[in-house]
C-alpha positions as CSV (number, residue, x, y, z in Angstrom):
1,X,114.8,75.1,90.7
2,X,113.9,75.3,87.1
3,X,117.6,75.3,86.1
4,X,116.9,73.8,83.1
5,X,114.0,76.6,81.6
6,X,116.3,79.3,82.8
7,X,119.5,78.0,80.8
8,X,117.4,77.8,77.5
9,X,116.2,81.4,78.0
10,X,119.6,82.2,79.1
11,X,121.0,80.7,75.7
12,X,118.2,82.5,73.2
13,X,119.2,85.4,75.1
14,X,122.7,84.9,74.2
15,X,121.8,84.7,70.0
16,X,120.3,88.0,70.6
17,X,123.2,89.6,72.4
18,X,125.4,88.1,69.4
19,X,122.8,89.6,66.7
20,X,122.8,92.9,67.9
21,X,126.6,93.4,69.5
22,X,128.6,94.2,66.6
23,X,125.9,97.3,66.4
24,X,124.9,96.7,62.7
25,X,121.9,95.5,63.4
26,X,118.8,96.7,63.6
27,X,116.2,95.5,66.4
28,X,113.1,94.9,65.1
29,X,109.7,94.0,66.7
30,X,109.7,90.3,67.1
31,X,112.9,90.8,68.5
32,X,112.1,93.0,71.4
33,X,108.8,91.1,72.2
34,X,111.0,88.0,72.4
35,X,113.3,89.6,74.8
36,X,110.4,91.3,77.0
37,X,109.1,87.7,77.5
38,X,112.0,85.7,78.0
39,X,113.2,88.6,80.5
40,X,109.8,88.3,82.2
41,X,109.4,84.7,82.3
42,X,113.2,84.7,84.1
43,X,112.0,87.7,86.4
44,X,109.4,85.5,87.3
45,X,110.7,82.2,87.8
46,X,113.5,83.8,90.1
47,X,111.3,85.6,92.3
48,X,109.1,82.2,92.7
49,X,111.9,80.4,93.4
50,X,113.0,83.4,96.1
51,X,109.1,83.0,97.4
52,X,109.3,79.5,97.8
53,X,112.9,80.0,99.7
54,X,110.9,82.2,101.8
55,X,110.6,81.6,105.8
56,X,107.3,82.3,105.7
57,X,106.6,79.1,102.9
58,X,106.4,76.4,104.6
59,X,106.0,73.0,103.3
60,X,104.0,74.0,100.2
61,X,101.5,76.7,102.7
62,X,101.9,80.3,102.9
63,X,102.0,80.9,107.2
64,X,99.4,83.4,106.3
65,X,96.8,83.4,103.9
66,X,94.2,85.7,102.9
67,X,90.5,86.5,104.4
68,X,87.7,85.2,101.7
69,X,85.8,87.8,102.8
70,X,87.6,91.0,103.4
71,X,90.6,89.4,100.7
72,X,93.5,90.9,103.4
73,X,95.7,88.7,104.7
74,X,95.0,86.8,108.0
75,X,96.9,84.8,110.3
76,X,96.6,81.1,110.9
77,X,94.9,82.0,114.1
78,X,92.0,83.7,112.0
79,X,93.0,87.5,113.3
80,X,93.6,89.9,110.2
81,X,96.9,91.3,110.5
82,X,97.8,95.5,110.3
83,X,100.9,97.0,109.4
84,X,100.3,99.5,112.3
85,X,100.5,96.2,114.5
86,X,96.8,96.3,115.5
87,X,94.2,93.7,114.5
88,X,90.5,94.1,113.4
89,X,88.3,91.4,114.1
């Protein structure tokens, strides 16, 4: 998924590398911004795709969702769920 975004990023990642290898240069401003964005947008796009590979995703749903009131997540049967393994009502 996304192959395609993360190969171009990939590849202006690569120009960088080759800039700054040979140790002559010196890395300026621009140049780190463009690398904390293009490692961010790969960071991101990798752990969306590992979200979506997720057991818990489900044909486009989440198996649990999140209570509009209290914002903590529920499950599908309405009950909010605990990490102690209890459940509030």
């Amino acid at each position: 998924m996304f192959d395609g975004i993360c190969e171009a990023l990939h590849r202006e990642m690569d120009v960088l590398e080759d800039k700054y290898s040979n140790g002559k240069a010196s890395m300026n401003p621009q140049d780190l911004e463009h690398i904390d964005r293009m490692a961010h947008a790969l960071k991101s796009l990798k752990t969306y795709e590992a979200m979506t590979g997720n057991s818990e995703y489900d044909g486009g749903s989440y198996m649990r969702g999140r209570s509009r009131t209290t914002g903590r997540y529920i499950s599908r049967d309405g009950y909010e769920s605990r990490d102690d393994g209890y459940r509030r009502y």
